[in-house]
N, C-alpha and C positions, 0 to 999 in steps of 0.2 A: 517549242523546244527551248530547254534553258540554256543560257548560253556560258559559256566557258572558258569565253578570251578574260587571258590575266598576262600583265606585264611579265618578265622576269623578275624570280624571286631576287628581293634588296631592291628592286627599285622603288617599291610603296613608303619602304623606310627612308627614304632620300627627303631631307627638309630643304625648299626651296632658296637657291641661294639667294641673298640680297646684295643687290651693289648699296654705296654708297648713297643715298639720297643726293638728291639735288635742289630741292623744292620745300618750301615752308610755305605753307599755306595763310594767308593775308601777309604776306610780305616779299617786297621788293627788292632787285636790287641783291638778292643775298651771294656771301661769298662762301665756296664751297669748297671744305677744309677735309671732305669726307674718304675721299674717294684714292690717295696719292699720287695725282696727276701732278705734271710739271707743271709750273705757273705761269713758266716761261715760254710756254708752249713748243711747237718744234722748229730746228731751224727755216732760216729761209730759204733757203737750198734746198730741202726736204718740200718746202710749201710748192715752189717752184717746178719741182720734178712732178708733185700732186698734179698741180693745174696743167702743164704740160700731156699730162697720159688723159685728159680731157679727147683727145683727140684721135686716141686709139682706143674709144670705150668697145669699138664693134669687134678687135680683136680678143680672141683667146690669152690671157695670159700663159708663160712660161708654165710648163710642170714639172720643169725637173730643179726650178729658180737657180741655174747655174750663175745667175751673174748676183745675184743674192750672197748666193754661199761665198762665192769667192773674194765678194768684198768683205765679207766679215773673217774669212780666212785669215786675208789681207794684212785687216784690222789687228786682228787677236792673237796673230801666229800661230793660227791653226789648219790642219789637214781641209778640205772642201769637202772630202769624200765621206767625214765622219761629221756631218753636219747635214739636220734635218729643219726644214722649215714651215711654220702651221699658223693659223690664225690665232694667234694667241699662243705663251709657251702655256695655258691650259689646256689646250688640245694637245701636246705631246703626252702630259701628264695624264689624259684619257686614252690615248694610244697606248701608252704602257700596260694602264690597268686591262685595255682590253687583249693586250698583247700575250699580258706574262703574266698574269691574275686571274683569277678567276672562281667558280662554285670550287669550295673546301680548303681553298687557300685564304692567306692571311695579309693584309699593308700594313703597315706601322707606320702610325705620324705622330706626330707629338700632340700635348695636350691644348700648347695655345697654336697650336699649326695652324697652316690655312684652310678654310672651310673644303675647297676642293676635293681636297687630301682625299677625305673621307666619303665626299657624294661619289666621283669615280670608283672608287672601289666597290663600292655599294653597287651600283651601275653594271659594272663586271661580273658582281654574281659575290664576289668577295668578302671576308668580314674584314671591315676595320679595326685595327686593333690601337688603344691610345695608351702612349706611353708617358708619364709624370717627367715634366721639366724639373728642373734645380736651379729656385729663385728667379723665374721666368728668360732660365737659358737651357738650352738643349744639353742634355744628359747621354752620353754617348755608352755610360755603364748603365742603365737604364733602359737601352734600347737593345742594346748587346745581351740582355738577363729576358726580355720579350721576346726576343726569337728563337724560333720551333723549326719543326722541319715541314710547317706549310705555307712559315715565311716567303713570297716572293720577291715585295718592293718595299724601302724602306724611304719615305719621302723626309726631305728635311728643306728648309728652308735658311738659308744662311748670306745676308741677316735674316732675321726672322717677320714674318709679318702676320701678327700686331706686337709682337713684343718690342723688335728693332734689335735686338740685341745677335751676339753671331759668335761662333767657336772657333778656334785657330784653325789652321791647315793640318797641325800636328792630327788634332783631334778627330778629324774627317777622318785623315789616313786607318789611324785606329779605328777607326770605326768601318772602313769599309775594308780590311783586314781581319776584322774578326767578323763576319757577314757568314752566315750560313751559302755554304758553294749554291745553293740554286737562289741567289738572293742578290737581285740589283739595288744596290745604292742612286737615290736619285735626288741629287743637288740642285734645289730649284734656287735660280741666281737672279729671281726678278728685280731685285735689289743692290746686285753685284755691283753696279757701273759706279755707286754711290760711296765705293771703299776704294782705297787707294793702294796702289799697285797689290790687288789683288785678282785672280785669276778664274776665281768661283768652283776651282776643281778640275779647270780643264787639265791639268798637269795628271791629277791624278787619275784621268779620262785614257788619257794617253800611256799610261804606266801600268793599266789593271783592266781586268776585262769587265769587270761587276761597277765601274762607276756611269751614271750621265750626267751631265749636266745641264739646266734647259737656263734659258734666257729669255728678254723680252725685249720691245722696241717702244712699251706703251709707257714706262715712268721718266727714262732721264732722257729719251730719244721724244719726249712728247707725240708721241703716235698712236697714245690710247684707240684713238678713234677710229682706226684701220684698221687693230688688231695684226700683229704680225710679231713671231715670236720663233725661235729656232733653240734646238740642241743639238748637244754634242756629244756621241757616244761611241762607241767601239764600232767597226763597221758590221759586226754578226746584227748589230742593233738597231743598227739606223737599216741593211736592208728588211729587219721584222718592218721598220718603222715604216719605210716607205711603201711596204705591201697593204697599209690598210687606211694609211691617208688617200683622201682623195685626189687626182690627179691636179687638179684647180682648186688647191683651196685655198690660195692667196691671188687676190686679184691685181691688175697688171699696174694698178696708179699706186698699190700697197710695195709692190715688188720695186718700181722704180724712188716711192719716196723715202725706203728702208736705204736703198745702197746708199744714197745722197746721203743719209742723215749718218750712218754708220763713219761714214768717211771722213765727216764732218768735225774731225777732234777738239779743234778752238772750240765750236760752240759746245760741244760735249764738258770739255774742261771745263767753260765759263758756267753753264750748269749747274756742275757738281760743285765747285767754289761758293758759289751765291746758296746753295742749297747747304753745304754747310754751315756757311755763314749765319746764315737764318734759323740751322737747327740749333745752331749752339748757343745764341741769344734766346731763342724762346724756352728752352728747356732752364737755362740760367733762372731766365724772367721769371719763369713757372716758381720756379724750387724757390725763390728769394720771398713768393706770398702759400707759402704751404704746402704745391700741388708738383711734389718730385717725379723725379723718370729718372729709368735706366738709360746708362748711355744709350744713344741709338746711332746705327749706321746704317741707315737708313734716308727716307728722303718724310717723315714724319716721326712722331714721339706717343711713346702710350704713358699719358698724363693719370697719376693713381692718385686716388681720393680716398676720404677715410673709413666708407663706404658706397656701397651700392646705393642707395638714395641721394647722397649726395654728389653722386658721376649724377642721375639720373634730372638730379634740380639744376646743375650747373648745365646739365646738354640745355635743358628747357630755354632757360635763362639764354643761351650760347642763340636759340633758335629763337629766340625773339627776337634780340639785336640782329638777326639775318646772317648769323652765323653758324654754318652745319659744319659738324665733325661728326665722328665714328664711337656709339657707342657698343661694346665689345663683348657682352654677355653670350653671347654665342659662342664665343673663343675662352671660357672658363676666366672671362675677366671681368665678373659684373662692378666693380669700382673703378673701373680705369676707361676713360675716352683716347681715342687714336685721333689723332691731330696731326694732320698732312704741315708739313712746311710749307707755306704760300709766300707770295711774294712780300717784301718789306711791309708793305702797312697792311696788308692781310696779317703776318706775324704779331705786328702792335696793335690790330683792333682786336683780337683773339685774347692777349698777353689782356689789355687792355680791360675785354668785359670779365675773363675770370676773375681782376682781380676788383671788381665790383660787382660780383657773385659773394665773394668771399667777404665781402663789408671793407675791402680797404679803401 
């Protein structure tokens, strides 16, 4: 008998994501610029409440993460009730797709958007549809001229990741005001914590029924490694959301080391200060031997070269010295490397070999 098992259609088109590298093959020692982890790692407090839940591995964690939500309530001055929490905010952004997406319907992400964007949709049965930046910033008349009436999700990322770059508040508004009525706005804010007195949309979460906004704990909370990630959306959306995540899907050393860190604001402050600090000298450094960026607000810089071969000699060069960054051809940016912000002399041995790349 011939057999006849096949995945759901869109999933055969799904290209496998790649994280960051880690690893340079005959080389030691390397430091890893790839990935935009904190350098600082997470606080102590957050480590502390870690090794602590050591001791309650045999219990169940929490499933409803009440004491989660409410510290980030707390935190943010936000509702509890309109807050959803996942391993990772790329699991809410799969939740949606599978939510409110779906066969004959359409997402719209942008063209350097994150890779995600587009495998979830895919996944869902959905087509992706990519919409043209303006000078590698999000184009809101653009996206607003893309949507149909099988538009469902309209994903954007602000700041943006790989570009760094982010569009006002004005602009979001407008744009999720002129949204087709069956069509969620979805503000992914994994970069949020890295701008200043800025909100990621929660406001306009709170003001409109079509907007989310998701978040993460893994870049300026240094908690990659846990994976723990929440949004925040209207409650018709958060109960979709909570009817198809799993009851346990943050485990109980993730749930106690998120509240610690959330609460944590000095170290969060200090953070975000040193991460500036660090961005804005290496992108300085960068431009002063050739190799410019867009402002980023962000917690890394996408470094554009004068082509594609030469991003691709300087990565080489970057990974001999035992230095791994992010080369970005996947994201329609085959001349430009994404460069995580690392700590001080990460920054100046970085700053350092490009510009013995470049012969200075």
């Amino acid at each position: 008998m011939t057999q006849t098992i096949a995945p759901q259609p869109g999933i055969m088109d799904i290209s496998l994501y790649q994280g960051g590298a880690s690893e340079v093959a005959g080389v030691e020692n390397v430091v890893k610029l790839s990935s935009n982890e904190n350098p600082l790692g997470p606080s102590d407090g957050a480590i502390k409440a870690f090794q602590q839940a050591a001791f309650k591995l045999h219990r169940y964690p929490s499933s409803d993460h009440a004491g989660l939500r409410h510290a980030i309530a707390e935190v943010h001055g936000l509702d509890a009730d309109k807050i959803v929490c996942a391993a990772g905010s790329g699991d809410i952004l799969n939740y949606l797709c599978q939510a409110y997406a779906g066969p004959g319907t359409e997402v719209i992400h942008t063209e350097h958007g994150f890779a995600l964007y587009r495998i979830y949709a895919l996944a869902a049965g959905a087509t992706p549809v990519e919409v043209k930046e303006r000078e590698r910033v999000t184009d809101v008349d653009a996206i607003l001229a893309s949507c149909t009436d099988k538009t469902r999700l309209v994903f954007i990322a602000n700041p943006n990741n790989p570009t760094g770059t982010m569009i006002g508040s004005a602009e979001i508004a407008r744009l999720a005001d002129g949204l087709p009525a069956q069509c969620l706005l979805v503000l992914d804010g994994a970069y949020a914590e890295y701008v200043e007195d800025y909100d990621a949309g929660a406001g306009l979460v709170d003001s409109r029924e079509n907007v989310v906004m998701t978040r993460t704990f893994s870049k300026l909370y240094g908690l990659g490694g846990l994976r723990i990630g929440w949004g925040y959306a209207p409650k018709p959306v958060i109960d979709v959301l909570n009817r198809i995540r799993g009851p346990f899907n943050l485990s109980g050393a993730a749930i106690d080391a998120a509240q610690v860190a959330v609460r944590d604001r000095k170290y969060a402050d200090h953070c975000r200060a040193e991460n500036a600090r660090w961005r804005h000298w290496m992108a300085e450094a960068l431009a002063e031997i050739g190799v410019p960026s867009d402002v980023s607000c962000a917690n890394f810089i996408l470094a554009r070269f004068a082509s594609e071969d030469e991003a691709q000699n300087c990565d080489a060069y970057l990974q001999s010295q035992g230095l791994i960054v992010r080369q970005v051809g996947g994201y329609n940016l085959p001349n430009c490397l994404r460069i995580t912000v690392g700590d001080e002399a990460s920054c100046r041995r970085v700053v350092h070999a490009v510009r013995q790349f470049k012969g200075g």
